[in-house]
C-alpha positions in Angstrom: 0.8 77.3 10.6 -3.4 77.0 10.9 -4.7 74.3 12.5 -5.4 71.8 10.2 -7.3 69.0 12.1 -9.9 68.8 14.1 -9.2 65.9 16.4 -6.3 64.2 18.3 -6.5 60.7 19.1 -4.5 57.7 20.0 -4.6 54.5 18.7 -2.3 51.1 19.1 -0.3 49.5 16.6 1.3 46.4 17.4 3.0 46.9 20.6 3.2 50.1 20.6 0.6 53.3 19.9 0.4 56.6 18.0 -1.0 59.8 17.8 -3.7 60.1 15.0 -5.0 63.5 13.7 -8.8 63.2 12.5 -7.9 59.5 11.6 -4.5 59.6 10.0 -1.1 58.7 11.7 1.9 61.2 12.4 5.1 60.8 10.6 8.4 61.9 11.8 10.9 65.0 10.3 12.6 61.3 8.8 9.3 59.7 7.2 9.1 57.1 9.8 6.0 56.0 12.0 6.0 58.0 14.9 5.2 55.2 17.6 5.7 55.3 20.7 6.0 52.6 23.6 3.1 53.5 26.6 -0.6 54.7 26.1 0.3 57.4 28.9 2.9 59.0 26.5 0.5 58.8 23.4 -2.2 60.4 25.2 0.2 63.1 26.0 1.3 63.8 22.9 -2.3 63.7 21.3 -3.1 66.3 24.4 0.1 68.5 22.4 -2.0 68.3 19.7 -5.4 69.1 21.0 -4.3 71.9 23.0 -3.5 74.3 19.8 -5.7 77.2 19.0 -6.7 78.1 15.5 -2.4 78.7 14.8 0.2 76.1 15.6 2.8 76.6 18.4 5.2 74.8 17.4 6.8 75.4 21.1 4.2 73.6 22.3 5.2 70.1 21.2 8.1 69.0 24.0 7.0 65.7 24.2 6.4 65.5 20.6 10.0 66.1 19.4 11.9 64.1 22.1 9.9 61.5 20.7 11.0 62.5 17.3 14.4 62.9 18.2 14.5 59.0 19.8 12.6 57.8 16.7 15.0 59.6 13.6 18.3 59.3 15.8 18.5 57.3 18.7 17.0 54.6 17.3 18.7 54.5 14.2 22.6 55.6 16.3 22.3 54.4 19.5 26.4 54.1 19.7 26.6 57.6 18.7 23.6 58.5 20.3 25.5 57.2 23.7 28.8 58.6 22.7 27.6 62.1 23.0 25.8 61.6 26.4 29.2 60.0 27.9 31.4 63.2 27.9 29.0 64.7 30.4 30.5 62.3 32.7 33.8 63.3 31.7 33.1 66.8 32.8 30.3 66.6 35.3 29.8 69.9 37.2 29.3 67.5 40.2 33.1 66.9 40.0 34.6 70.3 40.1 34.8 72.1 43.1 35.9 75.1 44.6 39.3 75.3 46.8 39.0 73.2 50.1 38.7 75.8 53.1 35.6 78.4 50.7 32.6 78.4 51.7 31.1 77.6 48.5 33.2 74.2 48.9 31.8 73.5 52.3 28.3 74.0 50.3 29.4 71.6 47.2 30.8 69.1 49.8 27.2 68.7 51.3 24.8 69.2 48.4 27.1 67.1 45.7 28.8 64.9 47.2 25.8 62.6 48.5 24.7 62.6 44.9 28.2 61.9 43.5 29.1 58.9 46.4 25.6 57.4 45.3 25.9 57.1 42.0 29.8 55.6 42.5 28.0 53.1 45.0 25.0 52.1 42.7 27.4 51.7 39.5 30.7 50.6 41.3 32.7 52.9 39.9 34.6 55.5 41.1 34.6 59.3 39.9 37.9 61.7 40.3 37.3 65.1 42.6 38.8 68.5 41.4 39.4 71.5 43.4 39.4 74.8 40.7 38.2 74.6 36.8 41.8 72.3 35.7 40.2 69.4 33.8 41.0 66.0 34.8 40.1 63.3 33.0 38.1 60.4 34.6 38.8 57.0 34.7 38.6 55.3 31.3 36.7 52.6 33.4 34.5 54.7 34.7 33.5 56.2 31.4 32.9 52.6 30.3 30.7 52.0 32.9 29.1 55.4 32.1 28.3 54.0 28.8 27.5 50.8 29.4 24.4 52.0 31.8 23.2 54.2 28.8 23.6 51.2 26.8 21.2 49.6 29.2 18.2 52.8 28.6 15.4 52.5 25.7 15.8 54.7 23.2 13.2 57.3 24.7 15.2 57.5 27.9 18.1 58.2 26.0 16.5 61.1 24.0 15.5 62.7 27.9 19.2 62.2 29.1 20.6 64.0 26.2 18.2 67.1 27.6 18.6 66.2 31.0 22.2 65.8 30.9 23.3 69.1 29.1 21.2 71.4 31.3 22.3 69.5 34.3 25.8 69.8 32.7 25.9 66.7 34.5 25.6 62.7 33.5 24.5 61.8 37.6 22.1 64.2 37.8 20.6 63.1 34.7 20.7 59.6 35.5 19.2 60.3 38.9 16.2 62.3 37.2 14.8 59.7 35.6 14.8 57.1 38.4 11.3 56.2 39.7 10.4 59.3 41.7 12.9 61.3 41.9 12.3 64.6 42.9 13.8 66.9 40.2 13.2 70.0 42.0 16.5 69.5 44.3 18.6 67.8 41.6 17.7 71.0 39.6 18.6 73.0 42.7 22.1 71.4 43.1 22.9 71.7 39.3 22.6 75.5 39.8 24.5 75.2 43.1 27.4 77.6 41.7 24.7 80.2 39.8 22.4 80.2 43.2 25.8 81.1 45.2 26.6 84.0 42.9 22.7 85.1 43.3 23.3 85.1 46.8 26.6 86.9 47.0 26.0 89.4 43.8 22.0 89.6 43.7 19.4 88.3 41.5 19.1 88.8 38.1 15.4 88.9 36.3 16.8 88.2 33.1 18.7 85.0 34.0 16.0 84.1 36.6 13.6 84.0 33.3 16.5 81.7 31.9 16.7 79.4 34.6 12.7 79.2 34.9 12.9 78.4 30.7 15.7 75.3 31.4 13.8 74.4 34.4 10.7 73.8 32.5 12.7 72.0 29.7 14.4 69.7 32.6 11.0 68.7 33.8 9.5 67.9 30.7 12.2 65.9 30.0 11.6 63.9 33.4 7.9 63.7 32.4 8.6 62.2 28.8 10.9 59.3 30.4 8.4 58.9 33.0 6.0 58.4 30.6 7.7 56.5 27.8 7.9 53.3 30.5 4.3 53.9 31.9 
């Protein structure tokens, strides 16, 4: 698509603000004003904008289509919206571990386990450990609990947990991303605990290192659009 704008700018409206191209405001894919809740999120998104050359990437707009996504169907679902999110507590990668006595336990033990005992402290529930790749099902409270806390998020933090949480393939680490300064390089790390390991034993791979850098990127930006959406 050609550019078809010259400028990007932000304006408020109400409580909230929106992204303006030469004047006129953006809609979403479902026809609705695309407002969103901080000036530092606007001005992000209007920097989306801005950035394009003489053809559109639409690659380019991250920030853009989270906030689409929280506008057209978070906003509109939230119970169903949640009720996705939830089974990534039900089979959180933190959870499953190898057989007691490997080595690649002993390395889950210490890298997951502080993670996994925090969040069971912070939200006083409690999560169930499994050695091999049997499913077990969590407590029905816990899951309750799980949902609960998303029921506490705005609807822009729930659009970056849905990212956050199936590249994590995990609801804690998600949850802990988006926490005031968290530093999303380790959580990162520990979600690829078990892909790192088989690096280490097997060797590295360019084409799933390019991969990893691609969902890396996406799990950051997905930090940086909840960081921004309660600026």
């Amino acid at each position: 698509m050609k550019r078809f704008y010259k400028e990007a700018t932000v304006a408020p409206t109400g409580d909230r603000w929106q992204v303006l191209l030469d004047g006129r405001g953006i809609r979403t894919p479902g026809r609705r004003a695309q407002t969103v809740p901080s000036l530092a999120l606007a001005e992000a998104m209007a920097a989306e904008w801005a950035s394009q050359d003489e053809e559109i990437d639409p690659s380019c707009f991250v920030l853009r289509d989270l906030a689409d996504y929280a506008i057209d169907v978070v906003a509109p679902g939230r119970a169903q919206a949640i009720a996705e999110i939830v089974p990534y507590g039900e089979t959180d990668t933190l959870c499953y571990r190898a057989e007691e006595g490997e080595a690649l336990y002993r390395r889950q033990l210490a890298v997951w386990e502080p993670l996994l005992a925090a969040a069971e402290q912070r939200w006083d529930i409690r999560f169930e450990r499994v050695c091999g790749i049997v499913h077990k099902p969590q407590p029905a409270v816990t899951l309750a609990r799980m949902a609960a806390v998303l029921a506490a998020e705005s609807d822009f933090s729930l659009a970056a947990l849905r990212n956050l949480a199936s590249l994590a393939a995990s609801l804690v680490i998600a949850l802990a991303a988006i926490v005031p300064g968290a530093d999303a390089a380790t959580l990162w790390n520990a979600a690829n605990l078990e892909e790192d390991w088989q690096a280490e034993l097997w060797g590295k791979d360019a084409e799933a290192l390019a991969r990893r850098e691609r969902r890396f990127a996406a799990f950051l930006a997905a930090v940086r659009f909840a960081e921004l959406a309660r600026s």
